[in-house]
DOLUMTOR-403283 format. One record per residue: residue number from 1; residue in three letters; x, y negated, z of N, C-alpha, C, O, CB in turn. Coordinates in pm, whole numbers. Glycine has a CB too. Layout:
<pts>
{pos = NUM | code = ALA | n_x = X | n_y = Y | n_z = Z | ca_x = X | ca_y = Y | ca_z = Z | c_x = X | c_y = Y | c_z = Z | o_x = X | o_y = Y | o_z = Z | cb_x = X | cb_y = Y | cb_z = Z} .
...
</pts>
This chain:
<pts>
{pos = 1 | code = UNK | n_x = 11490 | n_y = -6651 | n_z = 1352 | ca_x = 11539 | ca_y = -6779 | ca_z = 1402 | c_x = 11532 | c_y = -6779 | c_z = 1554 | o_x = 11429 | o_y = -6752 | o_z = 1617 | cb_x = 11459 | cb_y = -6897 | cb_z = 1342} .
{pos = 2 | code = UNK | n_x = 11659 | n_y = -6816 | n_z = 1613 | ca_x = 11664 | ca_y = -6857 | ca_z = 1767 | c_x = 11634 | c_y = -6998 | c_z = 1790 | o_x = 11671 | o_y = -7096 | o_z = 1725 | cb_x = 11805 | cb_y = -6831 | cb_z = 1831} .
{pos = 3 | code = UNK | n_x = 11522 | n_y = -6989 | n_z = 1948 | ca_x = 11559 | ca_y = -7113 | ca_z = 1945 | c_x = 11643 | c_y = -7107 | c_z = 2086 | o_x = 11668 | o_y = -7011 | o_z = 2160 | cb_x = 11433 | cb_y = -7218 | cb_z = 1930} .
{pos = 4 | code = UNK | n_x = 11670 | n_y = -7213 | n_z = 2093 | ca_x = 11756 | ca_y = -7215 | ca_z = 2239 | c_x = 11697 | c_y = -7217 | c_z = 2383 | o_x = 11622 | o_y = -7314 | o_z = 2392 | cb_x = 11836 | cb_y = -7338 | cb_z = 2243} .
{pos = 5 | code = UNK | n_x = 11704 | n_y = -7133 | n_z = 2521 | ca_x = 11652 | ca_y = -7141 | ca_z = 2614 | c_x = 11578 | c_y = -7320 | c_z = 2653 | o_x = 11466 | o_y = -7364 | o_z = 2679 | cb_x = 11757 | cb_y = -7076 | cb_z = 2696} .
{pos = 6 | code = UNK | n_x = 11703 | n_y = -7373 | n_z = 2638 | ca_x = 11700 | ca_y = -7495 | ca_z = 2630 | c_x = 11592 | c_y = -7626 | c_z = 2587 | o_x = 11540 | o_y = -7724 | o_z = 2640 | cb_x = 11782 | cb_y = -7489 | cb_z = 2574} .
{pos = 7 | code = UNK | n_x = 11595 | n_y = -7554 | n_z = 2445 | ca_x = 11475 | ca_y = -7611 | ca_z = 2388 | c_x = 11353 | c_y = -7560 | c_z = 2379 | o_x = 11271 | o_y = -7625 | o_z = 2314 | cb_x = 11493 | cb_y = -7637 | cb_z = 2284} .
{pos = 8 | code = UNK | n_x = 11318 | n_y = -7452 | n_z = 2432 | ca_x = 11198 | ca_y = -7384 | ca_z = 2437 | c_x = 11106 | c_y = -7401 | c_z = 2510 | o_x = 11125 | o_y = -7366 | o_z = 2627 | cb_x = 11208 | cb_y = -7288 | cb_z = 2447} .
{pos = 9 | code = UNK | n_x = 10979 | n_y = -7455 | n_z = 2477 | ca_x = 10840 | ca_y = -7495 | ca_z = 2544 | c_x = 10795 | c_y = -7428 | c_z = 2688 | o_x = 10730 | o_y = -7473 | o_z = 2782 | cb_x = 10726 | cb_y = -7455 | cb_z = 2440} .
{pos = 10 | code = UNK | n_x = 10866 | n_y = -7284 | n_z = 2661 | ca_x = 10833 | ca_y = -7158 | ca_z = 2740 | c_x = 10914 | c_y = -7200 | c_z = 2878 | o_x = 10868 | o_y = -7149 | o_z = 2981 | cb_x = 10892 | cb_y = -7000 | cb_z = 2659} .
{pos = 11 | code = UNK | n_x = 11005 | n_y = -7269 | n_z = 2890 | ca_x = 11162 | ca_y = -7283 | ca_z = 3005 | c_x = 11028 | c_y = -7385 | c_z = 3094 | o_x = 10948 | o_y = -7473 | o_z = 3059 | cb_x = 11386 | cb_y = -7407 | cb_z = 2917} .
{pos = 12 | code = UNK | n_x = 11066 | n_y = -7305 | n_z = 3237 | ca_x = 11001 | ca_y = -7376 | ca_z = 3297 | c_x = 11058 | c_y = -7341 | c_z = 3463 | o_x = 11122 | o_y = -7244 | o_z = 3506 | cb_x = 10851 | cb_y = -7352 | cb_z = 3251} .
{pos = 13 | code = UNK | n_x = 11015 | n_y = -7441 | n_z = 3519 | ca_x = 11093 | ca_y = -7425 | ca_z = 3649 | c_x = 11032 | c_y = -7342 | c_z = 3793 | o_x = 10912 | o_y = -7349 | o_z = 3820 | cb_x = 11122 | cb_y = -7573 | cb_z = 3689} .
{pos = 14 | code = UNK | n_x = 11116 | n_y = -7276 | n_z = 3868 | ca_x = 11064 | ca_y = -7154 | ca_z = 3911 | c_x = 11106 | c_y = -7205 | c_z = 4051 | o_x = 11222 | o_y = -7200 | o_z = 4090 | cb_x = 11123 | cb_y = -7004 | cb_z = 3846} .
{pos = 15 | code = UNK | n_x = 10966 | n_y = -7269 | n_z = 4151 | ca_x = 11002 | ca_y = -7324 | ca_z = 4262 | c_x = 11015 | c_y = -7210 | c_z = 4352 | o_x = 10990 | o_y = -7248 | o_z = 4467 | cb_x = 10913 | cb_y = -7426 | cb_z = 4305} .
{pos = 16 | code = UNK | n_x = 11037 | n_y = -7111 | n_z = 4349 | ca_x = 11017 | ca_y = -7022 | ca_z = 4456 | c_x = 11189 | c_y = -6967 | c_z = 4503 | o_x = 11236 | o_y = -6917 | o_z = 4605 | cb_x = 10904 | cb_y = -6888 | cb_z = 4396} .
{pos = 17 | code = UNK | n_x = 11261 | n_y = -7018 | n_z = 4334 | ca_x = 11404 | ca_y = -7007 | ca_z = 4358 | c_x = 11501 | c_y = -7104 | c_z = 4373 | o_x = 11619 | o_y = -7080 | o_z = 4398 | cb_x = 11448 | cb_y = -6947 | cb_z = 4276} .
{pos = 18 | code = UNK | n_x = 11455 | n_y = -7209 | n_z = 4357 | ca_x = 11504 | ca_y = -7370 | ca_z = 4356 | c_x = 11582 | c_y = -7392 | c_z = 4477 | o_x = 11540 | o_y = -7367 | o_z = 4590 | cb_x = 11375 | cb_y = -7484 | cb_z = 4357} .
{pos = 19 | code = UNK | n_x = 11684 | n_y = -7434 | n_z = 4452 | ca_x = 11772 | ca_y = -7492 | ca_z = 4659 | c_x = 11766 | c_y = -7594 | c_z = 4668 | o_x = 11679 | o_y = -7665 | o_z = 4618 | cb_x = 11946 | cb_y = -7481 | cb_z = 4716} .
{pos = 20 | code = UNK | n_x = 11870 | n_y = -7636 | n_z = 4745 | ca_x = 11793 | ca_y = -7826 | ca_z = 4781 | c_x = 11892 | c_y = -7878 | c_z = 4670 | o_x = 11870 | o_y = -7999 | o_z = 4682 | cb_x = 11830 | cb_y = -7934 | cb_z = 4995} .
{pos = 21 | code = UNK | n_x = 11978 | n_y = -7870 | n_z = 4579 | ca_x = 11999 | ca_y = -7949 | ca_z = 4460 | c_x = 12056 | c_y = -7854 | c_z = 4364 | o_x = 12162 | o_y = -7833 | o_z = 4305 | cb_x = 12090 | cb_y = -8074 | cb_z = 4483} .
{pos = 22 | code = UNK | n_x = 11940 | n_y = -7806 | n_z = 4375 | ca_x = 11966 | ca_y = -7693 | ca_z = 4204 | c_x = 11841 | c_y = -7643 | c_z = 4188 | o_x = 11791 | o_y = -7577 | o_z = 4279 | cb_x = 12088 | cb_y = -7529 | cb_z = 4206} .
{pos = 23 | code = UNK | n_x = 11762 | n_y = -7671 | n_z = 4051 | ca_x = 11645 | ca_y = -7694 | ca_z = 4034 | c_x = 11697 | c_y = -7541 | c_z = 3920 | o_x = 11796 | o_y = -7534 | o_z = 3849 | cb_x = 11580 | cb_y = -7872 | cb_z = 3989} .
{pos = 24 | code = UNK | n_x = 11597 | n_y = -7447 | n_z = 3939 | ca_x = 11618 | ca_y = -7319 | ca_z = 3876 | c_x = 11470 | c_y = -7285 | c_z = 3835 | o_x = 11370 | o_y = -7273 | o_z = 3906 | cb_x = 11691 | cb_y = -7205 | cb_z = 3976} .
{pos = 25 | code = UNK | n_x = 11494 | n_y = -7269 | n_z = 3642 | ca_x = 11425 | ca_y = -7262 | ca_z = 3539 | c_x = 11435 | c_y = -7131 | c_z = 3493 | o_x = 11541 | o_y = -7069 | o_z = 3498 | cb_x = 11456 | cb_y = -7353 | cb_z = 3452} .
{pos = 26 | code = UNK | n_x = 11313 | n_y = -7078 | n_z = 3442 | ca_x = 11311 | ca_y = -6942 | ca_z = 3418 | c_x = 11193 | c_y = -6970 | c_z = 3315 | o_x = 11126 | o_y = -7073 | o_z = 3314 | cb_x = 11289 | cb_y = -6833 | cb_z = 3553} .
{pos = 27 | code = UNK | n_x = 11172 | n_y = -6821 | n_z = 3197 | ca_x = 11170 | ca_y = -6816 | ca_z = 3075 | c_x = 10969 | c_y = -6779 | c_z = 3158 | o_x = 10935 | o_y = -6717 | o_z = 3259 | cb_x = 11307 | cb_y = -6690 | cb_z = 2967} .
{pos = 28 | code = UNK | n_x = 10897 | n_y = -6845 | n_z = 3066 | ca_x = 10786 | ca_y = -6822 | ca_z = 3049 | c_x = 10720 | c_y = -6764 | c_z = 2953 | o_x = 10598 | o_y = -6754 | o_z = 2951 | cb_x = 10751 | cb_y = -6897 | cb_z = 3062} .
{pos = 29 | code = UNK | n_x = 10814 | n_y = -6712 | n_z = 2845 | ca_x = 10718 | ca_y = -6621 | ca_z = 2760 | c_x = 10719 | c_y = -6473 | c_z = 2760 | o_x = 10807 | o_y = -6401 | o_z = 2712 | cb_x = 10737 | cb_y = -6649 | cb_z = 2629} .
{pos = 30 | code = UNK | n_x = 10599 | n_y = -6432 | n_z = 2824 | ca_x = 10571 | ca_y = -6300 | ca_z = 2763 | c_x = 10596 | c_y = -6214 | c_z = 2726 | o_x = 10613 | o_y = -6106 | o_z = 2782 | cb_x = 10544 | cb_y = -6287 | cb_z = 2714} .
{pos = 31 | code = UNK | n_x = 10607 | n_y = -6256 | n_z = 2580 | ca_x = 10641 | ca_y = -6199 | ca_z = 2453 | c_x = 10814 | c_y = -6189 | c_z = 2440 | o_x = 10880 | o_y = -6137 | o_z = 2349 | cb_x = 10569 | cb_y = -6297 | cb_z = 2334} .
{pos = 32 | code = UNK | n_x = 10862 | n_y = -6259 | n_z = 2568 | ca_x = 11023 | ca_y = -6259 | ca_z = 2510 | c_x = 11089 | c_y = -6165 | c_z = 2613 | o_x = 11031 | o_y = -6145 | o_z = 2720 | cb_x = 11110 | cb_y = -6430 | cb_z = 2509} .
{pos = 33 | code = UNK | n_x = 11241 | n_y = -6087 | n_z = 2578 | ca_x = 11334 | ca_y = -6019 | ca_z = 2628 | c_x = 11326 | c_y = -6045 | c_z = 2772 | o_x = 11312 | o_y = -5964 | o_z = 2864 | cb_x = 11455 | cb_y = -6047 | cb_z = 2567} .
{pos = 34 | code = UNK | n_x = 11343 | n_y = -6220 | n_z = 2775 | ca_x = 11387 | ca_y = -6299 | ca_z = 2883 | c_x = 11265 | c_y = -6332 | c_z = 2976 | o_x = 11292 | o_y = -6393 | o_z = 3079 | cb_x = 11455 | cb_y = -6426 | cb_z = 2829} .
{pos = 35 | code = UNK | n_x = 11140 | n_y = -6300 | n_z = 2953 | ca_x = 11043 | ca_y = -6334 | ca_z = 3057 | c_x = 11091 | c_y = -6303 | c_z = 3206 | o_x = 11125 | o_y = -6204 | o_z = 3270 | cb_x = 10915 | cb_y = -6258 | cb_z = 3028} .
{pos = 36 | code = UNK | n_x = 11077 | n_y = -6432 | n_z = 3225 | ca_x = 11042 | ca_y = -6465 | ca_z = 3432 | c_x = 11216 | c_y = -6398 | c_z = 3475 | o_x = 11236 | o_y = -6343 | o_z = 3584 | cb_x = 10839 | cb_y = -6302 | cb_z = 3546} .
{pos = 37 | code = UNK | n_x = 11313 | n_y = -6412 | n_z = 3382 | ca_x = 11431 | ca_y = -6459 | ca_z = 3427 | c_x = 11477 | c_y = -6591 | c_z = 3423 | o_x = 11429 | o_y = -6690 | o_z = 3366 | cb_x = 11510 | cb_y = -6399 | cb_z = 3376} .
{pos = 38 | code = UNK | n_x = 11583 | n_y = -6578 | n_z = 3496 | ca_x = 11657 | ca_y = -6738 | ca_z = 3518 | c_x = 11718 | c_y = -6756 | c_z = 3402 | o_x = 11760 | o_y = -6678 | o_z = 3317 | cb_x = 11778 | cb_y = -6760 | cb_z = 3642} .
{pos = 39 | code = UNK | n_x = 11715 | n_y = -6892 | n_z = 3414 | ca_x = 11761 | ca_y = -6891 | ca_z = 3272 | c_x = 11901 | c_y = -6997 | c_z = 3343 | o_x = 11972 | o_y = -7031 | o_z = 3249 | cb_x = 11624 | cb_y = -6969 | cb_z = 3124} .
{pos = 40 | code = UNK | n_x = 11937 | n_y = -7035 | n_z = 3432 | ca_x = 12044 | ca_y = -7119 | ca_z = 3441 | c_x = 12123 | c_y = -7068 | c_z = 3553 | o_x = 12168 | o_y = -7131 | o_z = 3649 | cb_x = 12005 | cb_y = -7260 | cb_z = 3458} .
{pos = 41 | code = UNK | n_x = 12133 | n_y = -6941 | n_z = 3525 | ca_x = 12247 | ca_y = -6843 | ca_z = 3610 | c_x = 12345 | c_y = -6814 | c_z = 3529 | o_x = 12354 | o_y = -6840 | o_z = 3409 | cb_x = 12198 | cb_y = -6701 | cb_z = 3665} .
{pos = 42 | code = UNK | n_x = 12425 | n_y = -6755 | n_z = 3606 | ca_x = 12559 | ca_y = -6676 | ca_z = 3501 | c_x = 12530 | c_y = -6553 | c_z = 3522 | o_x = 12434 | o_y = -6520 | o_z = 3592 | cb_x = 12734 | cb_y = -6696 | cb_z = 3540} .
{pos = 43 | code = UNK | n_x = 12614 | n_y = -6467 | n_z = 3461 | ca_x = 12575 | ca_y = -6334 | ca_z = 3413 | c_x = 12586 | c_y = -6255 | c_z = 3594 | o_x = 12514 | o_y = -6159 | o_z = 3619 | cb_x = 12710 | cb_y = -6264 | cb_z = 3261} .
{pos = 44 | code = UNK | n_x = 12677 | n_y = -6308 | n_z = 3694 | ca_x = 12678 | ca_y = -6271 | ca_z = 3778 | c_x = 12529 | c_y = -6339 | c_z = 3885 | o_x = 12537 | o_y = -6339 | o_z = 4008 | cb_x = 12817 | cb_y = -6287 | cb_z = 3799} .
{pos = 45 | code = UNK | n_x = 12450 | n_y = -6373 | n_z = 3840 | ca_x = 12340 | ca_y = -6449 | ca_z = 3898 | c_x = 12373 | c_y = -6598 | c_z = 4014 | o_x = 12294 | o_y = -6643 | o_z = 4096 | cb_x = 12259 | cb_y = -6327 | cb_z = 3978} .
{pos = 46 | code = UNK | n_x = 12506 | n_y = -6644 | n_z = 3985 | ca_x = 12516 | ca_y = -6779 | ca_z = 4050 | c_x = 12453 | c_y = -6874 | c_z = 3962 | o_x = 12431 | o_y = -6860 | o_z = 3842 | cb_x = 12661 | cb_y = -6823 | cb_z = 4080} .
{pos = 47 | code = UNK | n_x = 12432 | n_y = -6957 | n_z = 4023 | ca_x = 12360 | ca_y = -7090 | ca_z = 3995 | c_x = 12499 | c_y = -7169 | c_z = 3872 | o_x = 12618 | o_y = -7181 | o_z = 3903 | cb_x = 12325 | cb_y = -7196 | cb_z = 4188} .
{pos = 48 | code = UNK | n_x = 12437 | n_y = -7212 | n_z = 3741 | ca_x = 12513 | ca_y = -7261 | ca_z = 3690 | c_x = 12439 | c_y = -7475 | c_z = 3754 | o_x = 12324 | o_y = -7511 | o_z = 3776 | cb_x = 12514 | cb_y = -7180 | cb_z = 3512} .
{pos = 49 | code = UNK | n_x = 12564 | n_y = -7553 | n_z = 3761 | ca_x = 12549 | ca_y = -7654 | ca_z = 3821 | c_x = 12401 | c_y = -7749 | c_z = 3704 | o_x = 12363 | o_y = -7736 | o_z = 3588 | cb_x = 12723 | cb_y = -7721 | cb_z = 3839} .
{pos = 50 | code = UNK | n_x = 12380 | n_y = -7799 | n_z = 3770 | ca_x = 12197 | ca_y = -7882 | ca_z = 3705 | c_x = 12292 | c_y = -7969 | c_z = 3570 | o_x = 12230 | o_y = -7984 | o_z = 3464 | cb_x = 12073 | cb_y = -8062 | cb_z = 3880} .
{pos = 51 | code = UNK | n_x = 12416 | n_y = -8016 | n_z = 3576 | ca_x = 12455 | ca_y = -8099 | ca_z = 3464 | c_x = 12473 | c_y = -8011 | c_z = 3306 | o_x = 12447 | o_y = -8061 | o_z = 3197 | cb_x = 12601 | cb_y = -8168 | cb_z = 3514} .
{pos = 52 | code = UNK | n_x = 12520 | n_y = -7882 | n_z = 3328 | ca_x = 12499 | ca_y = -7809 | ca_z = 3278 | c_x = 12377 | c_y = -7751 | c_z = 3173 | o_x = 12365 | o_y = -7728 | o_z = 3053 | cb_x = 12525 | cb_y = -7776 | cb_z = 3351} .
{pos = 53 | code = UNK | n_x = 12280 | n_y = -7743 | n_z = 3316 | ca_x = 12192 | ca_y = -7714 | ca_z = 3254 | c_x = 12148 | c_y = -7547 | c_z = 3158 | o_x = 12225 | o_y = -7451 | o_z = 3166 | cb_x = 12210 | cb_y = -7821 | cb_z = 3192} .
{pos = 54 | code = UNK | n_x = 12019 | n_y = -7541 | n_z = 3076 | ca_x = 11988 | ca_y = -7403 | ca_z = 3068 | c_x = 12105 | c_y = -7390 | c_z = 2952 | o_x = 12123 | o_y = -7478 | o_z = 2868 | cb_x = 11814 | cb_y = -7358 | cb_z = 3030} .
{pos = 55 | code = UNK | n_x = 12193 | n_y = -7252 | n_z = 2959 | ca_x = 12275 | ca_y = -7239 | ca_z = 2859 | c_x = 12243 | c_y = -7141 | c_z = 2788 | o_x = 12323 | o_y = -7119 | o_z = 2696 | cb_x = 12391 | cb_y = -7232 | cb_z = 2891} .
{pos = 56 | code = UNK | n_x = 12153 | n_y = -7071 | n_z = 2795 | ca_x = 12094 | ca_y = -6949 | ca_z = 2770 | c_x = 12068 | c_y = -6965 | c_z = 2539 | o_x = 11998 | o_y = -7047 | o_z = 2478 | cb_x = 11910 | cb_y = -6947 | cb_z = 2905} .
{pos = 57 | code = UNK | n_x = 12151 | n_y = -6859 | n_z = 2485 | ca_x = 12153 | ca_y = -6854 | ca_z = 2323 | c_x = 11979 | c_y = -6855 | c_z = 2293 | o_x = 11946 | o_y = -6915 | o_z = 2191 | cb_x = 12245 | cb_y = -6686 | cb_z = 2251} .
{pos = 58 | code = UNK | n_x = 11860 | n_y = -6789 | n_z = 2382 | ca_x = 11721 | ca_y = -6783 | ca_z = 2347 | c_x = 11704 | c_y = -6645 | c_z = 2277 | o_x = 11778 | o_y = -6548 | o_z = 2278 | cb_x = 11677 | cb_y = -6906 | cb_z = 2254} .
{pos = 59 | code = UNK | n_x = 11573 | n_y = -6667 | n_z = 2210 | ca_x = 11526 | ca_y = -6568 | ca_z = 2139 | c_x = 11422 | c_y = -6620 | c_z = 2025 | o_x = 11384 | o_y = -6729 | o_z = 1983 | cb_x = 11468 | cb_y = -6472 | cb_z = 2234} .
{pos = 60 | code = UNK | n_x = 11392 | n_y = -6459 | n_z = 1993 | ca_x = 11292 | ca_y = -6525 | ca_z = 1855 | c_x = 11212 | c_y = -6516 | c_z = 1891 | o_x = 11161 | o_y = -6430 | o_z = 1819 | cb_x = 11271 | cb_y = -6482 | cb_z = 1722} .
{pos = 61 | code = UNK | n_x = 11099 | n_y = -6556 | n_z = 2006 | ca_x = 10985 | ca_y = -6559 | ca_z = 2022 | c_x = 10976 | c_y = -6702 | c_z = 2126 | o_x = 10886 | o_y = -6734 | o_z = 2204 | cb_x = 10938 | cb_y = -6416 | cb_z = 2070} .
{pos = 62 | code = UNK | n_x = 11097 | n_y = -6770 | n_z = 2096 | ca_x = 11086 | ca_y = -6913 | ca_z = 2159 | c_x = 10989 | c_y = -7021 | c_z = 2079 | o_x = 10974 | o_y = -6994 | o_z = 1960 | cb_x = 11239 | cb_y = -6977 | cb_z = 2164} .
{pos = 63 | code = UNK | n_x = 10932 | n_y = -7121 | n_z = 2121 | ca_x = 10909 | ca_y = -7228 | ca_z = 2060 | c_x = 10985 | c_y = -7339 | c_z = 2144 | o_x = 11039 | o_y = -7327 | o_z = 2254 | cb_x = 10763 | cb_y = -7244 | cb_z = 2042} .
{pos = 64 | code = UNK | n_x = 10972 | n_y = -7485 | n_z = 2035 | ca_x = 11022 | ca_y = -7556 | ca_z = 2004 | c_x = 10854 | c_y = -7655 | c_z = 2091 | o_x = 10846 | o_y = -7778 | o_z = 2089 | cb_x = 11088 | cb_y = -7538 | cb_z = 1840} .
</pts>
């Protein structure tokens, strides 16, 4: 079971990459593929816009 970047306990926000209005969240688990990447970039690493939000499919080592 996936859960979604989105919904995952682990998504957390990464002030060291943040600009002045784009707040950039990156994966806190560990255990996952996606650790301590962005999670609200595009595949080319631009900033996807904050309305948007994390679009990221997740993994199986997300929680809820």
């Amino acid at each position: 079971m996936r859960i979604r970047c989105k919904f995952c306990r682990y998504a957390e926000i990464d002030q060291s990459a943040c600009l002045k209005k784009w707040t950039a969240y990156q994966c806190g688990n560990p255990l996952s593929e996606f650790y301590h990447a962005l999670l609200n970039v595009d595949l080319d690493g631009v900033p996807i816009p904050s309305e948007q939000g994390i679009t990221w499919s997740g993994c199986e080592q997300g929680k809820e």
